[in-house]
N, C-alpha and C positions, 0 to 999 in steps of 0.2 A: 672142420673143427677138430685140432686134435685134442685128444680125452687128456694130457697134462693139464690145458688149461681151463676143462669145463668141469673137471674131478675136486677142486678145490670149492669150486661155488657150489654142488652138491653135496659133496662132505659139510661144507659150513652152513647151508638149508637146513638140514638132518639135525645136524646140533644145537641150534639158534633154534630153531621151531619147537625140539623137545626139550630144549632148557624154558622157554616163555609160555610157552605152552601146556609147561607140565606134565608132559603123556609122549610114548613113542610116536612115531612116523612111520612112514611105510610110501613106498613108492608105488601108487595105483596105475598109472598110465606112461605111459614114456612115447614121445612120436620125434617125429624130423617134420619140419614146417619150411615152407620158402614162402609164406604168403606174408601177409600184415598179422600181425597177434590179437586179438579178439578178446578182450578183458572178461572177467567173471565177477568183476566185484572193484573192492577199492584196490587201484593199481599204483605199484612206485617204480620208476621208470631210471635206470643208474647208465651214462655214458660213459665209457673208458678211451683215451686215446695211447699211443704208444705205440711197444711190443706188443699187448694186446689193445685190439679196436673191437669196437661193436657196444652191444647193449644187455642188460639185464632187465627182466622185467620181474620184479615179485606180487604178485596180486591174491590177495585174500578174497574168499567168500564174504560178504557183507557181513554173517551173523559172527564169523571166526573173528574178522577184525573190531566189533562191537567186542566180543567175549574177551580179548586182550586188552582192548581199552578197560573194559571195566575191571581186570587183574593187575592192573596200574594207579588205576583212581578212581573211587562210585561219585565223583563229582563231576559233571557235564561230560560224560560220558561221549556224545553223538560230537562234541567238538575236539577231542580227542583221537577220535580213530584214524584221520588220517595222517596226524605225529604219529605216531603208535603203528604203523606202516611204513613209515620213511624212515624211523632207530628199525624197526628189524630190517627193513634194505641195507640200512647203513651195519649192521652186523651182520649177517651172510656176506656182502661187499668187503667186511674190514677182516675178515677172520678169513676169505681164499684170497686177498689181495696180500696180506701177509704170506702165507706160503707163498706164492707168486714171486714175490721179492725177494724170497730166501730162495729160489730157485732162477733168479738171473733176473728176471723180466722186469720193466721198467716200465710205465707207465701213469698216464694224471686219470684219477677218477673223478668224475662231477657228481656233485650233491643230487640225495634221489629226488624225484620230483614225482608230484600225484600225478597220474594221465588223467587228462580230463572227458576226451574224447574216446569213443569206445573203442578204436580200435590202434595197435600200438603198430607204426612202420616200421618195416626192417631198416635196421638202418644203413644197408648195401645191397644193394641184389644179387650179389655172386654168397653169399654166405647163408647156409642152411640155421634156423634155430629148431635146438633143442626145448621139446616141451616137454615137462613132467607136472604130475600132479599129487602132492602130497595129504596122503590121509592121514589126518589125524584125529582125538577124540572129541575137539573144538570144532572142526568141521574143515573143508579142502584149500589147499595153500597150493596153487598154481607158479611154476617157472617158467620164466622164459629165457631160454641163455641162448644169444645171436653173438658169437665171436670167434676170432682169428688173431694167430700169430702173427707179429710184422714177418715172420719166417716165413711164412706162408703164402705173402705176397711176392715173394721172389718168384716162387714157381707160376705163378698165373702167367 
């Protein structure tokens, strides 16, 4: 995975979490995973084809994505949360996919979707994800970034 194309979706995490969120961020955990992704809460699940292939995964703590829903609307609150998870996928996704296209790269995004099942597959088995875990004062905001340049497929 090179750091051009995985530096946009963290830069735009950081900004979107402490713009909705209201409060800074802070990077707690940082790992490299080849397994299946293991959700923590409500999960929104973003496929890309193209230049870049793979998956994003952004998944909130239960109580963090309640506390966003209800900074949105105190009305039905618990049918809310997981809209209110798939606009923040779809903004971290729309704020690195712009740089991404102002930097060459071409590719179709799919609409996020909730995982329903606990745990998220890679979506290749030669490709490493990046897991981070985002503190903030709402409580933990989990990533999951699984992707590759079409460049990258050359060398294999």
């Amino acid at each position: 995975m090179k750091l051009e194309i995985i530096q946009p979706f963290i830069n735009a995490a950081d900004a979107v979490l402490g713009h909705n969120l209201h409060c800074s961020t802070r990077v707690d955990q940082l790992s490299m995973d080849t397994h299946a992704y293991r959700k923590h809460g409500i999960a929104a699940t973003v496929t890309l084809y193209g230049d870049v292939e793979g998956r994003i995964v952004l998944d909130l703590d239960p109580e963090t994505a309640r506390k966003m829903a209800l900074s949105v609307s105190s009305d039905n609150v618990d049918a809310m949360v997981n809209e209110v998870v798939c606009e923040l996928a779809n903004q971290v996704i729309g704020n690195a996919v712009t740089v991404l296209n102002d930097s060459g790269y071409r590719f179709r995004v799919q609409p996020p979707q909730i995982t329903s099942t606990e745990q998220v597959p890679m979506c290749t088995t030669d490709v490493e994800a990046l897991v981070m875990k985002f503190e903030t004062s709402s409580g933990p905001v989990f990533m999951n970034i699984a992707l590759r340049g079409r460049k990258e497929f050359a060398a294999d």
